[in-house]
N, C-alpha and C positions, 0 to 999 in steps of 0.2 A: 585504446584503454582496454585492459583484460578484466575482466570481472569474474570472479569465482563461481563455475558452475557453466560457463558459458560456452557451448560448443564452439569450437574453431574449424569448421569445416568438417564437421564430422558427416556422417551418412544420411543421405535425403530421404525424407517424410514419406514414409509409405502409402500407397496407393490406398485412399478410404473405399473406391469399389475393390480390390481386390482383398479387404480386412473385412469386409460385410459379405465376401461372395462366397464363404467358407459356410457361414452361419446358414444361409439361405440354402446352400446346397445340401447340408445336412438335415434342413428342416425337410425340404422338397424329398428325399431319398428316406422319410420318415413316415411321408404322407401315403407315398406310394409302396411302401412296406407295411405298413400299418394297418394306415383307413381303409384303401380302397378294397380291398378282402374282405374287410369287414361287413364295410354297405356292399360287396355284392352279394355276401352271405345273406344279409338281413333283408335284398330283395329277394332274394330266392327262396325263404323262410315265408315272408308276407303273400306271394305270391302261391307257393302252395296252401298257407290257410284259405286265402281269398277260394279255391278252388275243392276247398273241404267238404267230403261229402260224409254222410253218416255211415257208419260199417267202416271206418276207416282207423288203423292205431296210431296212435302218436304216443309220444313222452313227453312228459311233463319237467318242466323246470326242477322242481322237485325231488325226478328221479322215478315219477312214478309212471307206467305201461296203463295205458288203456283202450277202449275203444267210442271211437264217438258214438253218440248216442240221437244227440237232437243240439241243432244250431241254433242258437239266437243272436240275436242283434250283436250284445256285446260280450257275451260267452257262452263255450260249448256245454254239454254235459255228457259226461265221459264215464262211462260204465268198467272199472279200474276189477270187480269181483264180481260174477254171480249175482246177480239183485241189490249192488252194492254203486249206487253210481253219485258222481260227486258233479257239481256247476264250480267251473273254473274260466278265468278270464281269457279273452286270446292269447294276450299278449303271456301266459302260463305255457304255452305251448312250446317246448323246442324244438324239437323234431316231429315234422312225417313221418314213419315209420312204410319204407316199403318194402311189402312181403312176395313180390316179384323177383327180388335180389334172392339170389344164393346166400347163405349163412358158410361164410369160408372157415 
């Protein structure tokens, strides 16, 4: 008996590992494009604050150039002008500033 709608031998059921192995590989080639850049910047950022000494410039999230001044537990203070100096969190910090490098 034919029933309407009903395949008669038509093409077989496609492989569910290979309809889920698209997804997975475009997440994996996402991860590794992405993330992993990311957290190796952000250990290399941690690790030079962890090693912050005073007399040293950085930049601020902000945009703003300064010079540390005095560390504390959970923020620097960053001397930005002349007798002008601001307490800013670590985590405010983006860049070490090294003045070793050539300016190209």
């Amino acid at each position: 008996m034919f029933l309407y709608g009903q395949a008669t031998g038509g093409a077989p059921a496609p492989n569910p590992l290979g309809t889920m192995l698209v997804p997975i590989l475009i997440l994996v080639i996402f991860y590794v494009i992405m993330f992993l850049p990311m957290r190796r910047r952000q250990k290399q950022l941690q690790n030079k604050l962890g090693s912050l000494k005073g007399g040293e410039r950085v930049l601020l999230n902000s945009g703003i150039y300064g010079t540390v001044t005095r560390i504390m537990d959970d923020r620097f203070e960053v001397e930005v002008a002349s007798n002008t100096r601001i307490q800013v969190a670590k985590n405010a910090v983006g860049a070490v500033i090294d003045l070793t490098q050539e300016v190209k």
